[in-house]
Structures are given as C-alpha cells and as structure tokens.
C-alpha positions in Angstrom: -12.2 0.2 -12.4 -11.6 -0.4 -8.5 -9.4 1.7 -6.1 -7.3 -0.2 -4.4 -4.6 0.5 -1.6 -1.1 -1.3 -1.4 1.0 -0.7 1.4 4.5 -1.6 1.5 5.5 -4.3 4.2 8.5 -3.6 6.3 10.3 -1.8 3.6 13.9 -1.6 4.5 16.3 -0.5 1.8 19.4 -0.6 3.6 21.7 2.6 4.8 22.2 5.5 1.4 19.2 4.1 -0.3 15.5 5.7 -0.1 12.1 5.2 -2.0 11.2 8.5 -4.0 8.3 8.3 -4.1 7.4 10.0 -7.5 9.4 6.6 -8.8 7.2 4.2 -6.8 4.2 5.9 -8.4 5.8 5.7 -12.1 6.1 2.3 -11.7 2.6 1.6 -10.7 1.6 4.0 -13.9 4.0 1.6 -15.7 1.8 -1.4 -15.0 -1.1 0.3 -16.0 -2.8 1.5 -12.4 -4.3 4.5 -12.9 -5.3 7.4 -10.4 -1.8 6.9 -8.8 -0.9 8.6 -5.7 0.9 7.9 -3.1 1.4 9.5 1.0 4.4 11.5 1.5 7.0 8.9 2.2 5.2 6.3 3.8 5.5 4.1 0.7 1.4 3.9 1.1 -0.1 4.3 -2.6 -4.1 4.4 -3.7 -4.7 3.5 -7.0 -7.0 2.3 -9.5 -7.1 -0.9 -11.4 -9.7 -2.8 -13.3 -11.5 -5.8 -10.2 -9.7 -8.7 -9.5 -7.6 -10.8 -7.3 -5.8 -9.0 -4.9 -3.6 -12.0 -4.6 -2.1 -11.2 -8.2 -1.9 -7.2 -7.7 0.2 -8.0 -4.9 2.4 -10.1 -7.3 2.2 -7.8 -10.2 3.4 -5.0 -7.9 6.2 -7.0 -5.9 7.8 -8.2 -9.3 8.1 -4.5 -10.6 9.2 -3.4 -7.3 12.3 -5.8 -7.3 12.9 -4.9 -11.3 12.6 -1.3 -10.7 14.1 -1.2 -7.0 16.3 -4.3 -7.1 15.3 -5.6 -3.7 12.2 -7.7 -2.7 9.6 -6.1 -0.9 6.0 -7.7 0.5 3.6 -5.8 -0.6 0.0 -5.5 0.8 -3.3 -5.0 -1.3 -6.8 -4.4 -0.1 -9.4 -2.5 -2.1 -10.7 0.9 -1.1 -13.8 -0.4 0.2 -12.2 -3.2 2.4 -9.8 -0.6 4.1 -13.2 1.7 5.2 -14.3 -1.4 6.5 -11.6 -2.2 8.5 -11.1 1.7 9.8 -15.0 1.7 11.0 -14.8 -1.5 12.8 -11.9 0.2 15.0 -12.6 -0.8 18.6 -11.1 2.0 20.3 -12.9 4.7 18.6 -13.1 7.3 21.4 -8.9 6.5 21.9 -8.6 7.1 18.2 -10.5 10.4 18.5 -8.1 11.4 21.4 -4.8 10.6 20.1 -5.1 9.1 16.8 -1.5 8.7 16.6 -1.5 6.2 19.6 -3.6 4.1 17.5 -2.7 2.0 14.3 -3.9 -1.2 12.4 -1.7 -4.2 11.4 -2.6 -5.4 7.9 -1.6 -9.0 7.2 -2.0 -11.0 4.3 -3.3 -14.0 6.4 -4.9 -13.4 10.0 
C-alpha cells in the first residue's frame, strides 16, 4: 500500500450545493482506498491505495466523483512522498515560516 494525496481542482458546485465531506471520503472507501481522511472542507483527501499510476487514480476517482456528485471534477493525485518533496523544495522558506498563509503551491497535472 502507498499513501497518496488527491486534491480536488477548481471544485465549483454551483449556488445550494456543497461537498460533505464525510460523503467524498465514503466514496473513496467505496473504491477501495483505505486510510481515508480528508481536511475540513477543503475537498483535500490522503489516502491509501495499493502503487500504481497516478494517471488512473485520477480517473478512478473523477468517474466516482461525477456518479456520486453528478458533476465533473479534475481531480489531482500525487503520492505522499512526491508532495514532501515538493513542500521541501519551497523556495521561499523563511516567507513560509513568517506568514505561511501568504504562501501556497499550484499543483498541475502537466508543468
């Protein structure tokens, strides 16, 4: 098993609607992830999954998202180990330690 991190892309579910998230986390439980959690409403989720391409997680996830959800939403893998990665190459480290919440990173599927 891996631990992955999915984030959801520009998730807009239009005016009355919301993501519980309790539901988002069922319907990664549904696919099989274990370990689920997610962060407070941020639609952000860690889970764990047996090693593989992140390319078809993404899918996996996006298709159960529309079923569940009905509305399409990108949705943004990288494992656990890629994301500490990316958070210790921050180049503005003493900004970060200052005002972390001036600071963010801009995941893409392609750079």
């Amino acid at each position: 098993m891996q631990t992955y991190v999915a984030l959801l892309y520009s998730i807009g579910l239009g005016e009355g609607r919301r993501l519980v998230m309790s539901d988002f986390k069922t319907m990664a439980e549904g696919l099989g992830f274990n370990n689920v959690r997610t962060l407070v409403s941020t639609g952000n989720m860690v889970f764990e999954a047996r090693a593989g391409e992140v390319s078809k997680l993404e899918q996996r996830l996006e298709k159960a998202f529309e079923k569940t959800f009905g509305r399409h939403v990108d949705i943004i893998v990288r494992g656990a180990e890629d994301w500490l990665k990316l958070a210790a190459s921050n180049p503005f480290p003493a900004e970060s330690a200052e005002a972390g919440d001036q600071v963010a990173i801009r995941v893409m599927r392609q750079p």
